[in-house]
KEVEXLUM-976880 format. One line per 8 residues: number of its first residue (from 1); for each residue x, y, z of C-alpha. Coordinates in nm, 2 decimals. Each point is the difference from the previous one (the first is absolute). Example, Ala and Ser with C-alpha at 12.3 -4.5 7.8 and 13.67 -1.06 7.14 Angstrom:
1 = 1.23,-0.45,0.78; 0.14,0.34,-0.07
END
This chain:
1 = 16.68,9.46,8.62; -0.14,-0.27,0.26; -0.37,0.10,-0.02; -0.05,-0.11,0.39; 0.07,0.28,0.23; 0.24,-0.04,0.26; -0.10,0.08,0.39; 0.16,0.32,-0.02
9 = -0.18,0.08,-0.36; -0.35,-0.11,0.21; 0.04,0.24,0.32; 0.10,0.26,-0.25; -0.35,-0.08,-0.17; -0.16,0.03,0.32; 0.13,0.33,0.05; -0.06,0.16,-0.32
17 = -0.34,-0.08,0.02; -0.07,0.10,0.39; 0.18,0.34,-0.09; -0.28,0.05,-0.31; -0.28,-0.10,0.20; 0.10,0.25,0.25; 0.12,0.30,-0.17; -0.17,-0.02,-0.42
25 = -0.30,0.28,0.11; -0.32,-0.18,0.05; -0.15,0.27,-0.23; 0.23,-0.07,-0.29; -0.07,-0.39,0.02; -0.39,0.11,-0.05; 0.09,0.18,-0.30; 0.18,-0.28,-0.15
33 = -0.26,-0.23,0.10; -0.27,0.13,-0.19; 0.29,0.12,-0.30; -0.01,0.34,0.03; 0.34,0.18,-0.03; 0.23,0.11,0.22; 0.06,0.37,-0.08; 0.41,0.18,0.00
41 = -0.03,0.05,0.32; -0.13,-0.30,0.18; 0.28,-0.17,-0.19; 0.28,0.22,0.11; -0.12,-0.08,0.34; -0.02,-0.33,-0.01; 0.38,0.00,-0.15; 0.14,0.22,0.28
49 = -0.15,-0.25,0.22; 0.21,-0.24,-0.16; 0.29,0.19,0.01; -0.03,0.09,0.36; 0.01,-0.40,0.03; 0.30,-0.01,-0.21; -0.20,-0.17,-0.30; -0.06,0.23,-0.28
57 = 0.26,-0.14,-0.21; 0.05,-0.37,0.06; 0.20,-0.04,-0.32; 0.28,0.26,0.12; 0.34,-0.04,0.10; 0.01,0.06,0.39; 0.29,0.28,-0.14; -0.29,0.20,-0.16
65 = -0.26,-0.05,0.30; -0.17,-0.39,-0.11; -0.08,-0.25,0.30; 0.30,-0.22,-0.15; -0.27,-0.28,-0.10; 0.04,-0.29,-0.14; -0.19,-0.12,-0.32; -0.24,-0.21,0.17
73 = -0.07,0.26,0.26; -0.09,0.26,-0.23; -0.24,-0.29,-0.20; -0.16,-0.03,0.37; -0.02,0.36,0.04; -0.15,0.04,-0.35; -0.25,-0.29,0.03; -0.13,0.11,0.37
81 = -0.09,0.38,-0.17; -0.17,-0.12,-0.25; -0.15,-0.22,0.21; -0.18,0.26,0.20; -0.01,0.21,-0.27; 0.25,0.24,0.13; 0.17,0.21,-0.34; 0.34,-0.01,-0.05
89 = 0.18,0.28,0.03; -0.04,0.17,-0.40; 0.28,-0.18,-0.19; 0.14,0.33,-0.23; 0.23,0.12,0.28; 0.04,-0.26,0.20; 0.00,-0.29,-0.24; 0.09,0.18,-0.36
97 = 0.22,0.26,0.07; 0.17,-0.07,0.32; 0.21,-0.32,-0.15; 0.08,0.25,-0.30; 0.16,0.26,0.22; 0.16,-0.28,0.25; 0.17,-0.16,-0.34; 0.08,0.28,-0.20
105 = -0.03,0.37,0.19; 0.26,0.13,0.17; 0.08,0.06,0.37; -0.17,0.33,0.00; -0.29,-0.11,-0.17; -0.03,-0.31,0.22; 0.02,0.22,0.29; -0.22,0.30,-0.14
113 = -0.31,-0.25,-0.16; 0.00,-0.32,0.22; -0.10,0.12,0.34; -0.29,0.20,-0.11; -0.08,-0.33,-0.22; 0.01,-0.20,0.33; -0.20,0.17,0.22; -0.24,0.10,-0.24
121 = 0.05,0.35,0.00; -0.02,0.03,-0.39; -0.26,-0.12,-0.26; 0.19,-0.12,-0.29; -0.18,-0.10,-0.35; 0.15,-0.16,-0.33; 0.07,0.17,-0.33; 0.04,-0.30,-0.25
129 = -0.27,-0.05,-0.27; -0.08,0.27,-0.25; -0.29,0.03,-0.23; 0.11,-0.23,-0.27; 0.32,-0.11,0.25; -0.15,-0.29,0.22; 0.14,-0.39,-0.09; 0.23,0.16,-0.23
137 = 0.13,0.21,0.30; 0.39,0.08,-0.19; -0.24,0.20,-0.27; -0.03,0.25,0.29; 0.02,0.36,-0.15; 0.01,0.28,0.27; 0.31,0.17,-0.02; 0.23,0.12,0.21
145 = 0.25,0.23,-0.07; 0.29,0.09,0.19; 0.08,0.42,0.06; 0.28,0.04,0.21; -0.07,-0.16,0.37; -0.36,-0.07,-0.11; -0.23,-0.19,-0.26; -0.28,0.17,-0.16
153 = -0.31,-0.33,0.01; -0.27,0.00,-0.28; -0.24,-0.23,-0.10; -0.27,-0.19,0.15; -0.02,-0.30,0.23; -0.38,-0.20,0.05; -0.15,-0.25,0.20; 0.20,0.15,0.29
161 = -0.21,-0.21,0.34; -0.08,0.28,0.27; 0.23,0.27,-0.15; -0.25,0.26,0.16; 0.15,-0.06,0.35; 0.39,-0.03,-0.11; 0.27,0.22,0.12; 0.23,-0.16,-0.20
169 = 0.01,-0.18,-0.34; 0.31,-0.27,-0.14; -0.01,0.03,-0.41; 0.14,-0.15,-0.25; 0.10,0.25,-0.25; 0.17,0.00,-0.35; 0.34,0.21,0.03; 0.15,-0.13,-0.32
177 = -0.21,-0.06,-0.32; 0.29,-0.09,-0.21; 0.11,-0.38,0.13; -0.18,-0.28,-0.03; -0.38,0.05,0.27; 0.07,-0.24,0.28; 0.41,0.23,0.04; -0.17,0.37,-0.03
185 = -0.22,-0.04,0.32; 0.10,0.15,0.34; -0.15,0.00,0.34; -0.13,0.30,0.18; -0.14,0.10,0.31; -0.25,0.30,-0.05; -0.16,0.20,0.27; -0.35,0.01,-0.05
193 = -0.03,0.37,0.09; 0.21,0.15,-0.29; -0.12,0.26,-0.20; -0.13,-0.17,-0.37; -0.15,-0.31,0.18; -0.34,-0.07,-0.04; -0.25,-0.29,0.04; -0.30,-0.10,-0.14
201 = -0.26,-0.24,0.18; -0.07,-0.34,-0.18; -0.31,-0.10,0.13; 0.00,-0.42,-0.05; -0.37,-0.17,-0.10; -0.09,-0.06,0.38; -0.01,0.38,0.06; 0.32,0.04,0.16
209 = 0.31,0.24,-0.01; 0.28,-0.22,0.01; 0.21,0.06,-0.25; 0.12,0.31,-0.18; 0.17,0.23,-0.35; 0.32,0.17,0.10; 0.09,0.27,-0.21; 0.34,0.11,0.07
217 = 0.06,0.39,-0.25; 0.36,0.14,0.04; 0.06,-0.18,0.40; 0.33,0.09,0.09; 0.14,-0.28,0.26; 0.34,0.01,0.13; 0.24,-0.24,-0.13; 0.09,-0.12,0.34
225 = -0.32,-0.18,-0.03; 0.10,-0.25,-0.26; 0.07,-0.34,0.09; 0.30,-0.18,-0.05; 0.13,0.07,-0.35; -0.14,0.17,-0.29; -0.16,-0.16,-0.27; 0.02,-0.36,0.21
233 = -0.36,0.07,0.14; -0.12,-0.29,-0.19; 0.19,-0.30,0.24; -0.15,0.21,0.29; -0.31,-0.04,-0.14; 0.01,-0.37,-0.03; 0.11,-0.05,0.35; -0.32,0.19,0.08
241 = -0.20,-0.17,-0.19; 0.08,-0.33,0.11; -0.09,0.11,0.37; -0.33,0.16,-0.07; -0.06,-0.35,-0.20; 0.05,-0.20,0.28; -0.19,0.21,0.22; -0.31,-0.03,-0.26
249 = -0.08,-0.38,0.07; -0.21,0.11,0.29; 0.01,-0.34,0.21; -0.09,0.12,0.32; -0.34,0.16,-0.13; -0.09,-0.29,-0.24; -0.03,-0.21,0.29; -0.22,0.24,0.18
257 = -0.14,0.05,-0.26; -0.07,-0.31,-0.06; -0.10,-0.07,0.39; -0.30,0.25,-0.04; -0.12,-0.12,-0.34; -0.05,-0.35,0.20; -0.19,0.17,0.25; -0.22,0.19,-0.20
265 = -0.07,-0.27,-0.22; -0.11,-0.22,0.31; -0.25,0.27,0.09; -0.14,0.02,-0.41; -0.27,-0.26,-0.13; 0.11,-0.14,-0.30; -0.43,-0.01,-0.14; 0.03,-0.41,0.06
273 = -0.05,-0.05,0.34; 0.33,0.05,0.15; 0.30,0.29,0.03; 0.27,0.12,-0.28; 0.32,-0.20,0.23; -0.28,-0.31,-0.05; 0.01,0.08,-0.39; 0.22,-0.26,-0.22
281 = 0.10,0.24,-0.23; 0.03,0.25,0.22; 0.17,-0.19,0.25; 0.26,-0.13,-0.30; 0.10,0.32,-0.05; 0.09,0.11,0.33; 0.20,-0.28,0.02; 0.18,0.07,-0.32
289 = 0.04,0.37,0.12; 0.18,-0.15,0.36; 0.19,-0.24,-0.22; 0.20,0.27,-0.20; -0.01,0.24,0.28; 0.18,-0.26,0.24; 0.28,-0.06,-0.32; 0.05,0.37,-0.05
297 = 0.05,0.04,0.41; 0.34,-0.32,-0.10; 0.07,0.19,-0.26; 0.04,0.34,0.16; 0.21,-0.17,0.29; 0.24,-0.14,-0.25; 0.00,0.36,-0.13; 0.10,0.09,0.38
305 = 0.25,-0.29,0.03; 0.20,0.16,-0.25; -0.03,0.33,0.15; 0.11,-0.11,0.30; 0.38,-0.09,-0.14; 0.01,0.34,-0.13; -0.16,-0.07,-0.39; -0.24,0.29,-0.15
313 = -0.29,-0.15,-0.10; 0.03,-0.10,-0.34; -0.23,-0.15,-0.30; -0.22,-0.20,0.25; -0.15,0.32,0.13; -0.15,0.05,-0.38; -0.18,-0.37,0.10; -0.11,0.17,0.37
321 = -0.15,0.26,-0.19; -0.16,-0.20,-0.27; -0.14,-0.27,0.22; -0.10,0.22,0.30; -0.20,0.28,-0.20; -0.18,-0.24,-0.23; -0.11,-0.21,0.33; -0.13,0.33,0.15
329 = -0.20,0.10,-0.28; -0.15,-0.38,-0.01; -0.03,0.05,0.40; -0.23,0.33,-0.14; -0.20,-0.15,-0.26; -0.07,-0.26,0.31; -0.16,0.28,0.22; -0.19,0.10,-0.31
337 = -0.17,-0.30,-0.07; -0.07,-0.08,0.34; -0.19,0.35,0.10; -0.21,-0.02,-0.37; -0.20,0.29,-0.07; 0.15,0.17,0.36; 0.27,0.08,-0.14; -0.12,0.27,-0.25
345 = -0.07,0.30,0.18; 0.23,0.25,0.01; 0.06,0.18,0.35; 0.23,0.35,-0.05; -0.04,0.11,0.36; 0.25,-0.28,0.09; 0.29,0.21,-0.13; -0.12,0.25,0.24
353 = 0.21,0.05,0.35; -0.25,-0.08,0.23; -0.20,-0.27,-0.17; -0.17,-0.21,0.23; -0.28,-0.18,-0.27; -0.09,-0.39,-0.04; 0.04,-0.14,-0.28; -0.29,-0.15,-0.20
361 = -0.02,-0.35,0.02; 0.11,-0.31,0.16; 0.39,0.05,0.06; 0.08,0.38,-0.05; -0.10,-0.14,-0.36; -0.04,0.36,-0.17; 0.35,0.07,0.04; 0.09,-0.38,-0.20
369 = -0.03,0.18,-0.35; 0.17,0.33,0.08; 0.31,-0.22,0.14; 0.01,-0.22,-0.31; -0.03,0.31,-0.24; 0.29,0.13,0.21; 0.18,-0.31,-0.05; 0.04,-0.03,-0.34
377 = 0.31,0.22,0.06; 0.18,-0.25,0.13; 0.15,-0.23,-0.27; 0.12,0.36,-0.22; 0.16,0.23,0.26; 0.36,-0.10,0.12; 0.05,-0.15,-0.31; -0.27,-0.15,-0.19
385 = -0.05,-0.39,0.00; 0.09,-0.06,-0.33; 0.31,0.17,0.02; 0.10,-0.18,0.34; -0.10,-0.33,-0.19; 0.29,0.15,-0.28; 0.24,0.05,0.29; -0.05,-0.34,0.09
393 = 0.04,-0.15,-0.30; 0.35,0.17,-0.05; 0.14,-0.04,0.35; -0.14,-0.36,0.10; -0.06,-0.16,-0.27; 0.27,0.10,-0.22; -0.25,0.07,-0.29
END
């Protein structure tokens, strides 16, 4: 991929970031601004903007409703949001499931799941890991057991990110217990609202709900909901994995990330006389952090180069997902260092709707801790790093 845009790839720059200047909600920038979250349904909002625009699902065919976009358009499109710090839409339907359904469901379920997925009528959440289930994801125990035109689901699903607002849920469930783990797994779509479902809130070490338990006790779902073949759920699982992957290196936000911890440290005295950007050491390591952020971005477009001539992503997204969540947590223990003892208290009321609060501090510093405590979630879920660095070893290098 020619890293130069062309005139065409410019103007369309230009007009992707007019049309977010003019239409992300002022009052949803000032939230980001000063890292307080967006709640279910600011985002949905935000996402049928996008859709009324036609941009909701910029990797979509233009059969199933995407703008028909080419890989380097949808790397502008992805660097300009996280740019202004505009979210994404959330990744598990349109990102995770979506491709499943598009490569593997049938026409009916194309039909009956992907509009509702587009226009962001529907909350979908992810039923992979299991209590002792997570890098060894083909141990996965909860059953399900087929009873005429139904399977009867038990076991228990955890780590589940914003399962409290889903409609829907895709699982991977274990159907056959007999064959070898990775041939006995099947793929099923669950609605949330069935009788023997329950959740239970995980709240994470920076006091926030994000993740959940799912209990599923005798849940009857129709067998109409299972995709593709039975007991083949594990290759649909990889697909999706290797999309969420990708997805993870976070480019976009590491450089505005990246932009703001420049600016703050401008603004800090470093105790001798001068600013943190004025630092040495400091100043080396921002530079070392702009370094690898600028090869993950080449990366990631080689990643979209072979997208673009109709390749899944393959092993190199396990290196997008290594490189890009280790750089963000080293991006984190930045803002830490820089905002010193600020960073250590602990402000609750910013998970509240309505929070309007400073943070303590030079740089909305109070909130530097609570985002790297967060963080430390990225190198284990979709796959922890040490398995993608097994994955690599096997499919790149041949070991």
């Amino acid at each position: 991929m020619n890293a130069d845009y062309t005139a065409e790839e410019l103007a369309f720059e230009i007009e992707v970031r007019t049309f977010l200047e003019n239409e992300f909600p002022a009052e949803y920038k000032a939230k980001v601004d000063a890292n307080i979250r967006l709640g279910k349904e600011e985002l949905t909002h935000w996402q049928k903007i996008l859709f009324k625009k036609g941009w909701a699902a910029t990797s979509w065919p233009v059969e199933h409703g995407g703008p028909g976009w080419t890989p380097t358009q949808r790397h502008i499109f992805a660097t300009e949001l996280g740019m202004i710090g505009a979210p994404e839409p959330i990744p598990f339907g349109m990102k995770m499931v979506a491709p499943v359904i598009m490569a593997y469901g049938n026409e009916e379920q194309k039909k009956r799941f992907l509009p509702d997925i587009l226009e962001s009528n529907v909350w979908w959440c992810q039923g992979y890991s299991e209590p002792n289930s997570g890098s060894d994801l083909a141990s996965l125990k909860t059953a399900a057991v087929r009873d005429g035109d139904e399977y009867v689901v038990n076991g228990q699903k955890t780590w589940n990110t914003y399962g409290q607002y889903a409609d829907w849920i895709f699982c991977l469930v274990r159907t056959d217990s007999t064959v070898k783990k990775q041939e006995g797994i099947s793929f099923l779509l669950i609605d949330m609202k069935t009788p023997g479902i329950t959740l239970k809130p995980i709240v994470l070490i920076d006091g926030h709900h994000e993740v959940n338990e799912v209990f599923f006790d005798d849940v009857r779902v129709p067998a109409e909901n299972l995709i593709g073949e039975e007991n083949k759920g594990w290759t649909y699982a990889k697909v999706l994995l290797t999309h969420e992957r990708t997805n993870i290196s976070g480019v976009p936000r590491g450089k505005r990330r990246l932009k703001a911890l420049k600016r703050i440290a401008l603004e800090t005295d470093d105790g001798f006389g001068g600013n943190m950007l004025e630092n040495t050491s400091f100043k080396t390591k921002i530079a070392e952090a702009e370094i690898e952020l600028q090869a993950l971005e080449y990366a990631e477009l080689r990643t979209l180069a072979a997208l673009s001539v109709g390749k899944a992503p393959g092993p190199e997204s396990s290196i997008l997902k290594i490189v890009g969540t280790e750089l963000a947590q080293s991006i984190d223990a930045l803002f830490v260092e820089i905002a010193g003892n600020h960073s250590l208290p602990f402000v609750p009321e910013q998970f509240e709707n309505g929070f309007e609060g400073h943070a303590v501090g030079p740089g909305n510093s109070a909130s530097a801790s609570l985002t790297y405590f967060n963080n430390r979630k990225l190198t284990i879920f979709g796959g922890s790093n040490e398995v993608q660095r097994n994955i690599i070893s096997k499919a790149v290098l041949g070991l």
